[in-house]
C-alpha positions as CSV (number, residue, x, y, z in Angstrom):
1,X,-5.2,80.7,86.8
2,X,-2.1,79.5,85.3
3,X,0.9,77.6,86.4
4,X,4.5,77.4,85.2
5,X,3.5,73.2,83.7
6,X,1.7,75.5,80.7
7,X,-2.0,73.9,81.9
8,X,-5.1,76.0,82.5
9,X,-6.2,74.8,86.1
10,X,-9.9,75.2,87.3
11,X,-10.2,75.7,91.2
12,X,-12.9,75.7,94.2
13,X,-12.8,75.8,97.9
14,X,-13.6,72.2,98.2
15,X,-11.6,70.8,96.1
16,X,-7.7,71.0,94.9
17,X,-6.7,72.7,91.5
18,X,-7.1,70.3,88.7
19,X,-5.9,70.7,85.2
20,X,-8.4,71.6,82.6
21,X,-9.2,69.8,79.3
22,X,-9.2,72.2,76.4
23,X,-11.5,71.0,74.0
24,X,-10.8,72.2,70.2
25,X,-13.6,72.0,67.6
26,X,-14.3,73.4,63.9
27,X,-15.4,77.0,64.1
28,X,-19.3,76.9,63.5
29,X,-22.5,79.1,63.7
30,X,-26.3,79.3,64.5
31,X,-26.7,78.4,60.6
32,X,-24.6,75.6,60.5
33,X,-25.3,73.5,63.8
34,X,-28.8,75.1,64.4
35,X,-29.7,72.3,67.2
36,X,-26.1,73.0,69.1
37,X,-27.2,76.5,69.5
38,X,-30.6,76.3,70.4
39,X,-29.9,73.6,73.1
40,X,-26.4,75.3,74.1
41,X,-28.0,77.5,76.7
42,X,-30.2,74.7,78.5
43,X,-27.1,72.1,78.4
44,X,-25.1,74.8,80.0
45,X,-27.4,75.1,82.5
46,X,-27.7,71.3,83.4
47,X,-24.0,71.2,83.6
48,X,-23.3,74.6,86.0
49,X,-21.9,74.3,89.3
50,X,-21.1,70.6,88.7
51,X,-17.5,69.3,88.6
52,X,-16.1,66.4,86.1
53,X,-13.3,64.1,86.9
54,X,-12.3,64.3,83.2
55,X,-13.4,64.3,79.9
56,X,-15.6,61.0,79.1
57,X,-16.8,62.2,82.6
58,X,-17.9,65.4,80.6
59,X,-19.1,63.5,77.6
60,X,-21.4,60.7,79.3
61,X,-23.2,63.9,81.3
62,X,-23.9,66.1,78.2
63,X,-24.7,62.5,76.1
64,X,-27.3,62.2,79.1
65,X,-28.6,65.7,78.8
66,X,-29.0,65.5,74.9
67,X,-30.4,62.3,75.6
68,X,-33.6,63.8,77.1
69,X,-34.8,66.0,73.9
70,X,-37.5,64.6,72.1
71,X,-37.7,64.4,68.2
72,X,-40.3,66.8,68.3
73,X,-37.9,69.4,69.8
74,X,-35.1,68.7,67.2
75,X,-37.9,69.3,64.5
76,X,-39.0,72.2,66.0
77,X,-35.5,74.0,66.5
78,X,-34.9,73.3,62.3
79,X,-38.9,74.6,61.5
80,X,-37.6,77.7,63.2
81,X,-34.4,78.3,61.4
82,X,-36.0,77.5,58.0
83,X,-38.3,80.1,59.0
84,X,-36.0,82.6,59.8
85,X,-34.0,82.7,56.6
86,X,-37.2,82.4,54.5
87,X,-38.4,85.8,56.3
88,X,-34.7,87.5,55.6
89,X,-35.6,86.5,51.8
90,X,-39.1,87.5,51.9
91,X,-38.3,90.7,52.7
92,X,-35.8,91.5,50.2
93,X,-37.3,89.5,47.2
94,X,-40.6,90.4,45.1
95,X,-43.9,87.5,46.1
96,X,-43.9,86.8,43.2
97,X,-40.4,85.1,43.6
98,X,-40.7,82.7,46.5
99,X,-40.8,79.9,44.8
100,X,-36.9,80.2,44.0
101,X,-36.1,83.0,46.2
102,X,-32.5,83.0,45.4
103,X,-33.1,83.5,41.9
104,X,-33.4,87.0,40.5
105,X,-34.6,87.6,37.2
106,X,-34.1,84.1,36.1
107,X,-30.7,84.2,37.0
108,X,-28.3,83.2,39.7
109,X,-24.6,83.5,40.6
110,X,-22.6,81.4,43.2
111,X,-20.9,83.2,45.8
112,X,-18.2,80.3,46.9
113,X,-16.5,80.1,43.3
114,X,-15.5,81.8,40.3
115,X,-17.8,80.2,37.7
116,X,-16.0,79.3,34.3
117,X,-18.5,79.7,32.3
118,X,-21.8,82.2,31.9
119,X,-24.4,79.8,30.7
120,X,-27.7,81.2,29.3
121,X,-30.7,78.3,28.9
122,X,-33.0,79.3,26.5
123,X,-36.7,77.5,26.3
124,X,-38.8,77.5,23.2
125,X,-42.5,77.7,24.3
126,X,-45.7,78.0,23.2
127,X,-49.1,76.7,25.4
128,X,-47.2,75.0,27.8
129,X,-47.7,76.3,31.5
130,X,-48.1,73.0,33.2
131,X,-44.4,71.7,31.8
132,X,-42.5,74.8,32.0
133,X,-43.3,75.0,35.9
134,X,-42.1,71.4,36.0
135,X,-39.0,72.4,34.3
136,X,-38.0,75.2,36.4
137,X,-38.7,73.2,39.7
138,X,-36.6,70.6,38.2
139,X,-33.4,72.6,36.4
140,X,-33.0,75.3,38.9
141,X,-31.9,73.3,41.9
142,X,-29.5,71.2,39.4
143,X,-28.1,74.0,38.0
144,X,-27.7,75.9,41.6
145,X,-26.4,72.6,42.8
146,X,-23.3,72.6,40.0
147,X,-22.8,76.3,40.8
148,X,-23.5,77.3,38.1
149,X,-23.3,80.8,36.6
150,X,-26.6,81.4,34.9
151,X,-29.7,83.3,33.3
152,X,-32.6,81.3,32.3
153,X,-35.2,82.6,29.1
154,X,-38.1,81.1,28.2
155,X,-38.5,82.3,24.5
156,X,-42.3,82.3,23.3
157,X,-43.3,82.8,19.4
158,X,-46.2,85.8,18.9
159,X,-49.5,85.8,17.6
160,X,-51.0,82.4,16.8
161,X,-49.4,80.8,13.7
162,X,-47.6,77.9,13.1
163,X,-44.9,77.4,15.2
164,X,-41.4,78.1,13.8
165,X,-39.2,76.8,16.6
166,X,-36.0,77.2,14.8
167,X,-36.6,81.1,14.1
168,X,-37.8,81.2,18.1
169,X,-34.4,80.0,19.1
170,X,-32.2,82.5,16.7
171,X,-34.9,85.0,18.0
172,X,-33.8,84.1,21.0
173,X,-30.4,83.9,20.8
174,X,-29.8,87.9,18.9
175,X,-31.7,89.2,21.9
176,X,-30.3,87.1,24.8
177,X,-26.5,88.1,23.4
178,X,-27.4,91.8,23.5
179,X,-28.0,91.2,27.6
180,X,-24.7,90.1,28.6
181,X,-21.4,88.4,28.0
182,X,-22.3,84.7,27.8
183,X,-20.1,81.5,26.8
184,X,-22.7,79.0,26.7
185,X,-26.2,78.8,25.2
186,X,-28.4,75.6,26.3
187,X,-31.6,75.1,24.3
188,X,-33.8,73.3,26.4
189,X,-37.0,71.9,24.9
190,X,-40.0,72.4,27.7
191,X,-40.9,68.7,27.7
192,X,-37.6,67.3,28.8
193,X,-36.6,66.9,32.8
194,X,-33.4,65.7,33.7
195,X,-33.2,62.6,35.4
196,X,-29.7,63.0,37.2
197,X,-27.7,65.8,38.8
198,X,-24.4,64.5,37.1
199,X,-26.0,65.9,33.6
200,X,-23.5,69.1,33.5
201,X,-24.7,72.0,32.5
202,X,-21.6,73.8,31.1
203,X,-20.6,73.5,27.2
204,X,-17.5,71.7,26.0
205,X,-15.2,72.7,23.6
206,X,-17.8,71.9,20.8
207,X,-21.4,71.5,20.7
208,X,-22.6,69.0,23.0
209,X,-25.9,66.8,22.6
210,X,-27.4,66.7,26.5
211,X,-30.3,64.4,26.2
212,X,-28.7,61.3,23.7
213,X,-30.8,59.2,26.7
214,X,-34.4,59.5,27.4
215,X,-36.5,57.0,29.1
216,X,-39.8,56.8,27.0
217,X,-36.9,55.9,23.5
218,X,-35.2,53.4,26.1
219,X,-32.3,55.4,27.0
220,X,-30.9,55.0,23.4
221,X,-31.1,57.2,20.2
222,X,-33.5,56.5,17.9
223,X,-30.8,57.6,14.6
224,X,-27.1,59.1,15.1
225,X,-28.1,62.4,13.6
226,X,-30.4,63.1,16.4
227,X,-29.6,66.4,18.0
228,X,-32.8,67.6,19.2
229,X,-34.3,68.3,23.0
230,X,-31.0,69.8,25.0
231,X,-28.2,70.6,23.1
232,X,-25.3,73.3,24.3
233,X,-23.5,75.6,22.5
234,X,-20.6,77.4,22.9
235,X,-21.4,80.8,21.4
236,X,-18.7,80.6,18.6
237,X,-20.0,77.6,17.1
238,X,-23.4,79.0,17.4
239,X,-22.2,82.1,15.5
240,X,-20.2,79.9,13.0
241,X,-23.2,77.6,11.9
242,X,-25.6,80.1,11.4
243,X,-28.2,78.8,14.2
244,X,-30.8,77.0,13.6
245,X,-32.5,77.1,9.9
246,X,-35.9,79.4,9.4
247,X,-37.5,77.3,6.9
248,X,-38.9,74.6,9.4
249,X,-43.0,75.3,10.0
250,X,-44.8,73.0,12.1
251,X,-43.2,69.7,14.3
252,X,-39.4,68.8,13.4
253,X,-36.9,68.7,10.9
254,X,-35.3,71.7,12.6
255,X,-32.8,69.9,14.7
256,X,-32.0,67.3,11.9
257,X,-30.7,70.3,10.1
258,X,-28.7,71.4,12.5
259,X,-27.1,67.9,12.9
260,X,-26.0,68.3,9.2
261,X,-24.5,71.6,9.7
């Protein structure tokens, strides 16, 4: 009931009207405070039929409440809302996708933001099964992470002659073009895992060298020229060097050349 003083009162037969406390908090849900929920009910409970001289009175009593759950019963409330969204995905998504659910196709796309740039990551491979799945474990969560906008290829050369890793990655880029509107091309050799979530992912306003620092050269570049390993693109200066040169058989000499260009 309300009074002309503005305050919401709370009333019994035993006792006088008091004011209330109105207590403001950030709007959340079951997915963002899974434990509130989940114990919200049973707290309730505890607490109905009681009355509360004011609000530290309030707080000591549900502090005393929440008190009383066990680890085990915090882990358990989380087990189940991991569970819950994983069957919502496995339902919608082929098996053969659970390892990344959320990625379709190779490719993502945040919902929170407007990406700037459509990035497609292109990986020469040949024989390589063992590192390519370390890769992916390792690129996808960095890349989902920046929010970025983005379409992963893994780009293999036929048949069983030498490889040519330079004609693989103009291969790769004519075809990958032909899909869909991208800004940004990131060849990615299969070999190379990022050490660090700051490495960006995006392309600057010229091509960029991405792995200038890799732990088994001691961080530091073995010649200036090197360009090889992770290197991004923007698709202009892709266009405007000519990619990558098709004369290179075998190991090398491919991304010296382009260093030159």
């Amino acid at each position: 009931m309300a009074f002309s003083d503005g305050h919401e009162y709370v009333c019994d037969l035993k006792r006088s009207c008091r004011p209330s406390v109105k207590i403001s908090h950030a709007a959340y849900s079951p997915d963002l405070a899974p434990f509130d929920f989940a114990i919200f009910v049973r707290r309730k409970n505890d607490k109905r039929g009681n009355f509360y001289e004011d609000l530290l009175d309030i707080r000591l009593a549900v502090r005393t409440t929440v008190a009383r759950y066990k680890k085990e019963c915090n882990g358990q409330i989380f087990k189940q809302w991991v569970e819950r969204h994983q069957g919502r995905l496995e339902h919608s998504l082929p098996q053969d996708n659970l390892e990344f659910p959320f990625v379709i196709n190779g490719k993502w796309k945040p919902a929170s933001c407007n990406p700037v740039q459509h990035v497609a990551v292109i990986i020469p491979f040949r024989n390589r099964e063992e590192h390519i799945n370390i890769l992916l474990k390792s690129i996808i969560p960095i890349l989902v992470k920046q929010k970025v906008l983005f379409q992963i290829f893994v780009a293999e050369q036929y048949g069983n002659q030498t490889f040519n890793k330079g004609r693989v990655m103009n291969a790769a880029f004519l075809e990958v073009s032909k899909m869909s509107d991208f800004d940004c091309f990131i060849f990615h050799d299969v070999d190379l895992i990022p050490e660090d979530d700051r490495i960006i992912y995006l392309c600057d306003d010229r091509p960029k060298h991405m792995s200038h620092s890799v732990d088994i050269l001691e961080y530091k570049l073995p010649y200036q020229c090197l360009v090889g390993g992770v290197i991004a693109f923007p698709q202009a200066d892709f266009i405007a060097l000519n990619g990558y040169s098709n004369l290179y058989w075998g190991w090398g000499a491919e991304d010296d050349d382009m260093s030159y260009r």
